[in-house]
N, C-alpha and C positions, 0 to 999 in steps of 0.2 A: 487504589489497590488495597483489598481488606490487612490487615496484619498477619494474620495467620496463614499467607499466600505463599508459598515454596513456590521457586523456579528450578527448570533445568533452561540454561543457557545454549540454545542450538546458534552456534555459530552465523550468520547472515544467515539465518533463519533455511537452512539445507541439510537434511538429515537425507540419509538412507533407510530404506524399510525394514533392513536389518536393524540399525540403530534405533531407529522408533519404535519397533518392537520389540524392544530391551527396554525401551525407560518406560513402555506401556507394565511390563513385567514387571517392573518396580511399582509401577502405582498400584498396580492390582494385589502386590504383597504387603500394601498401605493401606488395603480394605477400601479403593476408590472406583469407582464404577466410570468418572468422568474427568475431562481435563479442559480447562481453558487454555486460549491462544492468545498470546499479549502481543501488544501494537510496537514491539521490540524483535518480534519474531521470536518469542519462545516460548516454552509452554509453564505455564500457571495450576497451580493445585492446592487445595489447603492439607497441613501434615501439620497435628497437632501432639499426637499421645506417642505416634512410633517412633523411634529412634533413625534418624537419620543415615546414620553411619551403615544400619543391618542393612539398611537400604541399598546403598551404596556397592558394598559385597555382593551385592544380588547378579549386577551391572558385568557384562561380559565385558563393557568397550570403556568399565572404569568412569560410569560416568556421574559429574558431581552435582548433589543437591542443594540449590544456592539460597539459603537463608538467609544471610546478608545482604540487609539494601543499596550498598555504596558499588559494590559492583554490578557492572552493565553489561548487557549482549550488545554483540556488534553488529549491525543493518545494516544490508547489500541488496542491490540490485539484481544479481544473479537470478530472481526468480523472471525477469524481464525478458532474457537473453533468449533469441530464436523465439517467440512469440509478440512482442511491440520491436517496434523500432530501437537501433542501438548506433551508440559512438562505431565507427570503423571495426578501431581496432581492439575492441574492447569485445574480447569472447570468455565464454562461461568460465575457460580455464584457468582464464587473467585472475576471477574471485577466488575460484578456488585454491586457485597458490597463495595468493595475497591472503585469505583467513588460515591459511598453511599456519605461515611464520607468526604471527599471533600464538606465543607460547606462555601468554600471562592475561589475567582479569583484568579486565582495562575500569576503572571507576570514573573514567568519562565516557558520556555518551559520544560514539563513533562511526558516520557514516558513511560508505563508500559506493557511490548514486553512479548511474550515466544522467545527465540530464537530458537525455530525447525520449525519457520515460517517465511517466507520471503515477505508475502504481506505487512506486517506493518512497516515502517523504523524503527530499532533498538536504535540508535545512533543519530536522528535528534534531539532531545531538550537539553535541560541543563542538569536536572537530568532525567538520560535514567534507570528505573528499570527493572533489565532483570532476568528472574526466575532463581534458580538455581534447583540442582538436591533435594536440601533440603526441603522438605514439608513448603510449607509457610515463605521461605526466598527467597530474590530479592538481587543479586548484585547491587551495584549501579556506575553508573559510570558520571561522573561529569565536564561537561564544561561550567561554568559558565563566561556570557556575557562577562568580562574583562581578560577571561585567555586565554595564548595562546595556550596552550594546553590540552588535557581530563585525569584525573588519575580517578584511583577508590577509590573510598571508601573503608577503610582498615578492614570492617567490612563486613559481610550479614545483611541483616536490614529484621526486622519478617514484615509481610504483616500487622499485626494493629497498626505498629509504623510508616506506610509509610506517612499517613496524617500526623500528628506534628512533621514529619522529614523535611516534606517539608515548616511546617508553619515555622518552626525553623529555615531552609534556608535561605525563603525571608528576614525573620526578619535579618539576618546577611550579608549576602551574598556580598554585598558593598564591603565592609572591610578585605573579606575574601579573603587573596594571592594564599593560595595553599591547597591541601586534609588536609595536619596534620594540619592546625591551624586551619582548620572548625571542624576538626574531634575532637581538644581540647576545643574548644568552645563550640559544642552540648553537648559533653557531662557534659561539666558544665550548662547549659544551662534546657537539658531535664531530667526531674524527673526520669521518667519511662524508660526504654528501653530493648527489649531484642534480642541484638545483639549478632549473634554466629560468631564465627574463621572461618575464609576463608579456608578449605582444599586442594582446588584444584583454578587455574584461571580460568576463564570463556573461555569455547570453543565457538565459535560460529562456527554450521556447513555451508557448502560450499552447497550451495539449488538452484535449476534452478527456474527461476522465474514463479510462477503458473497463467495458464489460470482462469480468474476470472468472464467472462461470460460466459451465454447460462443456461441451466437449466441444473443441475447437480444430480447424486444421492445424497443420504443422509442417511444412512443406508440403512434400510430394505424397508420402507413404506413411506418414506419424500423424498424431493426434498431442492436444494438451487437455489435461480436464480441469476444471477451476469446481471445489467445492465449499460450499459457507453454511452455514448453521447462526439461523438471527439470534439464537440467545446465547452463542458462544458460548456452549457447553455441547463437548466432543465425547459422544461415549468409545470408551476404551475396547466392547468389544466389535465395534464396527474397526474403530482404528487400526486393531491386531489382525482380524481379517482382512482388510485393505490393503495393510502390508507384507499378507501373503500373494495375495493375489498380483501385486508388485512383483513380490518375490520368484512366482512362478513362471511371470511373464517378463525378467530382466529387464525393470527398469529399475535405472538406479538411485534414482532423486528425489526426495517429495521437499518442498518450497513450501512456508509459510509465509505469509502475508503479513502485513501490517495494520490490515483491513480484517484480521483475525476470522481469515479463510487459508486455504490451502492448494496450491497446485499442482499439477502432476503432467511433466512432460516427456516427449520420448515414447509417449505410446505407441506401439507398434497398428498397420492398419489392420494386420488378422485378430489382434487382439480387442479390437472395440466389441463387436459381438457380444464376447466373454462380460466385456465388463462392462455393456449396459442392462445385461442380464444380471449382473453382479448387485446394480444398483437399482435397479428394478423391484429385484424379491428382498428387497432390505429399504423398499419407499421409498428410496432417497429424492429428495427436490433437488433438481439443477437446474430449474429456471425460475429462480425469485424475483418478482418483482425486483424496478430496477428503484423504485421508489423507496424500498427500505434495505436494499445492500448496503450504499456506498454511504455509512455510517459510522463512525466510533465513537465508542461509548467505555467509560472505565470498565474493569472487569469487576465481573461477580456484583454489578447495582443494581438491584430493582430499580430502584426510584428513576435512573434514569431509562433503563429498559421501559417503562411504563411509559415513559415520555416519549421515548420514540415509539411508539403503538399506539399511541395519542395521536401523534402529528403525522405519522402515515396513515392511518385512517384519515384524517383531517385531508390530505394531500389526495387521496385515492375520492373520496367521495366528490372532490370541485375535480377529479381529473384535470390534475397538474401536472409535468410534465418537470422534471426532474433531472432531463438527460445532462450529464456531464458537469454535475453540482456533486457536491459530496459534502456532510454534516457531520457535526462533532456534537457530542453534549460534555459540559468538563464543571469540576466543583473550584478548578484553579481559578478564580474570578482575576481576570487581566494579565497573568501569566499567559503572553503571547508565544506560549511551545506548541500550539494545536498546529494540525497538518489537515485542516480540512476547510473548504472555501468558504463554508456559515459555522458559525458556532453561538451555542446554547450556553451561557453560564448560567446555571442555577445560584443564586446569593445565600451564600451561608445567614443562619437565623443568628440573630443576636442570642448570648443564654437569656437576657433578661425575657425573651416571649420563646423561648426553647420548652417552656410547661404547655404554654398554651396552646391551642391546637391552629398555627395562624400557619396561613400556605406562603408557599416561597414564591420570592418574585425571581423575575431572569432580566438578564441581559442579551439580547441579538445582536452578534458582530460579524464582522466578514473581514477579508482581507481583499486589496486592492483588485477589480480588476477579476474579484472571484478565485484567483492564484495565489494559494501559499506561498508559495514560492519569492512572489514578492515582499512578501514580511512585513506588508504595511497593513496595520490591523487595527481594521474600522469600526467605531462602536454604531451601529445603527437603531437602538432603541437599549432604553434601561428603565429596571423596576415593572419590569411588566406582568401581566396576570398573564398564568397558563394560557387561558380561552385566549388572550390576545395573542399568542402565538403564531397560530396557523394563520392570517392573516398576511403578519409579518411577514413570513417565510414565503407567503405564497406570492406578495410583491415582491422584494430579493431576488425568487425566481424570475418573476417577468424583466426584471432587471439584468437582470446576468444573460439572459435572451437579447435583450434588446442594444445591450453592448458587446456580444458575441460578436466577432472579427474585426472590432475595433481596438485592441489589446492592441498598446504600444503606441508607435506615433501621431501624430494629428494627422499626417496624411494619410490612415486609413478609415478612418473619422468618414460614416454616412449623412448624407443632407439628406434634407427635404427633396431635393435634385435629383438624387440619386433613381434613377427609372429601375423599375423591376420587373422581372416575367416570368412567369412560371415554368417548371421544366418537369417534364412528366416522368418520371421512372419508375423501378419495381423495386422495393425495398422487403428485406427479410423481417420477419415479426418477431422472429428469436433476438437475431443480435443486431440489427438495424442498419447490417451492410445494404447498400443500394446495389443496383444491374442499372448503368446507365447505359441506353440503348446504343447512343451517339461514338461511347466508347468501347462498348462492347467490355471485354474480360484475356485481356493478353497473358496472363499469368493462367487462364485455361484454355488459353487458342483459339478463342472465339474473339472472331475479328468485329474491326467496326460497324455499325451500321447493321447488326444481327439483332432482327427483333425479340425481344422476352419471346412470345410463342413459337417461332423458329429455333427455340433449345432445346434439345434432347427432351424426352422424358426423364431421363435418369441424372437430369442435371442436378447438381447441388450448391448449396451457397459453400462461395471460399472462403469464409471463416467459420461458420460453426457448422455444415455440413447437412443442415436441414432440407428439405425435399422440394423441387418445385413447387409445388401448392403452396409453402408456406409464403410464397411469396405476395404481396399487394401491391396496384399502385396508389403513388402518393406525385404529388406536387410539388416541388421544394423551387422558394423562391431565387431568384439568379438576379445578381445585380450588375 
């Protein structure tokens, strides 16, 4: 992050279009045309000559300009809920109370994840709360600034102990070496608490990384749209019109990403019309390649921007195949905080050849298995030239194919034995949902053993909504 980068702090990264179009009001009386999105879920701006503070006054909902780097936004999962897979009991409203009582800057990074969702890093902050199967209990698991490794908390923590677990924390945290002397400490420390017995460890499952733009279904009668911009610069006055257009048509949510894209759920079905006309006459792309989305890169770099335009082109010319990998490029060299399944370290230059014009070497690493989440972080090549790059990467991929559905035990470990056959279906081109004949589409009433040509004409895919034609067949193997 440059130094001159001002934050505003959106909460698990959920604003309203109202709210967003107040802090847009503020950048624009800052003489700024654009805004970045940080991998914290907040938004990013440089504010060098204006006064902060006028700023601020500008602010109907009071809201504050964070110049200080020691405090952190807090990251939720809430942008997940009703569009991927979720815990039970865990609905939109459970985040939104829980960032409620959060009535202080918290200066540790703090996440509050479902793990049967894979858009929001699990595992990136200090105290990661991750749900468990228990109705309103959170694992928590814990890497704090000075340690060199993460343990859990020997407890489940109930959902309305999570704020003064965490005020309790900062308040100690210093001092504190390892889980049991924090874990002896709070509880001398907090009055109240009702922490239950860990029964089981926390699984976290093995999830291919989900398409997150274009306009999606949403049940029955709604819509969600996912928007991204590759160079992560959001102009302000598309933003302010956006969030009229929100405005006019009552929705009340807009979700940033981690992935420094943005979502938007609760679209109404009379309302897509409107607003793909909306984004039509303002060019917007909603379907980028899947080769260069699922990317993070520091905010406001060239240098690494240019790397990824390198190696997507690289990837796009051998047509490679990318589906369900996601990439980092990071100047943290072995600071294993990244939340992406490859990662690029560029190696800082020594000063002694900092004059001379000598190109930087990288490093290729992964984490186990392709899953962050795992937290086992693999160096697979160091000191490498640019050009060897794409290379790299392109086997990594074949790799991460080739041990696809063998995540976890040996018994799901394929042989040579293992017989395979082909299975024919019709797959979408947008978002690469399959119609598999065999099963038909229960969630649209269309029973088993209904051939692809026997559907309507007016059929659509169930998740992004695209038109028969878009559909092809394809092969996929069946073992």
């Amino acid at each position: 992050m440059n130094d001159d980068l001002h934050r505003i702090l959106i909460k698990g990264g959920i604003t309203s279009p109202g709210e967003l179009k107040d802090s847009i009001a503020m950048l624009e009386a800052a003489g700024l045309s654009e805004v970045y999105f940080g991998s914290r879920q907040d938004l990013l701006f440089p504010l060098n000559d204006v006064k902060k503070d006028h700023l601020e006054k500008i602010s109907k909902y009071n809201t504050d300009i964070i110049a200080n780097r020691s405090y952190q936004n807090i990251v939720c999962s809430y942008v997940s809920v009703d569009i991927f897979d979720t815990t039970y009991w865990l609905k939109g409203s459970t985040y939104l109370y829980l960032l409620e009582q959060f009535d202080f800057l918290p200066k540790l990074k703090i996440n509050i994840t479902d793990p049967k969702q894979r858009l929001v890093p699990i595992f990136s902050g200090n105290l990661n709360f991750v749900a468990s199967e228990q109705e309103d209990y959170w694992y928590l698991n814990i890497q704090l600034p000075h340690w060199k490794k993460s343990a859990y908390y020997p407890v489940l923590i109930y959902s309305w102990d999570m704020v003064s677990l965490c005020r309790a924390i900062e308040e100690v945290y210093h001092t504190m070496d390892n889980v049991d002397q924090l874990f002896t400490v709070l509880n001398q420390r907090m009055q109240t608490h009702n922490n239950k017995a860990i029964n089981k460890e926390l699984h976290i499952p093995f999830l291919t990384f989900p398409y997150y733009e274009g306009m999606n279904r949403m049940g029955l009668d709604q819509f969600w749209l996912g928007l991204y911009w590759r160079n992560n610069r959001y102009d302000l006055k598309f933003l302010k019109e956006f969030c009229g257009f929100c405005l006019d048509n009552s929705i009340g949510k807009i979700c940033i990403t981690p992935w420094k894209s943005f979502i938007i759920k609760g679209i109404p079905k009379e309302s897509r019309p409107e607003l793909e006309r909306f984004l039509g006459q303002r060019g917007i792309n909603v379907r980028h390649s899947q080769l260069e989305m699922n990317w993070h890169l520091p905010v406001d770099d060239q240098e690494a921007l240019e790397l990824k335009k390198y190696l997507v082109n690289s990837f796009d010319q051998n047509d490679i195949s990318t589906y369900g990998l996601t990439f980092g490029i990071s100047k943290d060299v072995g600071k294993q905080s990244h939340f992406s399944s490859i990662v690029i370290e560029i190696n800082p230059l020594s000063q002694l050849v900092e004059k001379f014009n000598v190109k930087p070497t990288y490093n290729v690493c992964h984490f186990k298995n392709f899953d962050p989440n795992t937290r086992q972080y693999l160096v697979y090549a160091q000191d490498v030239d640019q050009k060897e790059l794409p290379n790299l990467l392109i086997e990594l991929s074949k790799q991460y194919f080739l041990q696809l559905g063998n995540e976890g035990s040996a018994k799901g470990k394929k042989t040579e034995k293992n017989e395979q056959t082909m299975h024919l279906v019709h797959q979408c081109q947008n978002c690469l949902t399959v119609y598999d004949e065999a099963i038909g589409e229960p969630q649209s009433n269309i029973d088993p053993s209904t051939k692809f040509e026997d559907l309507p004409k007016e059929y659509t895919c169930l998740v992004c909504g695209a038109e028969k034609s878009k559909f092809q067949k394809v092969e996929i193997a069946m073992v």
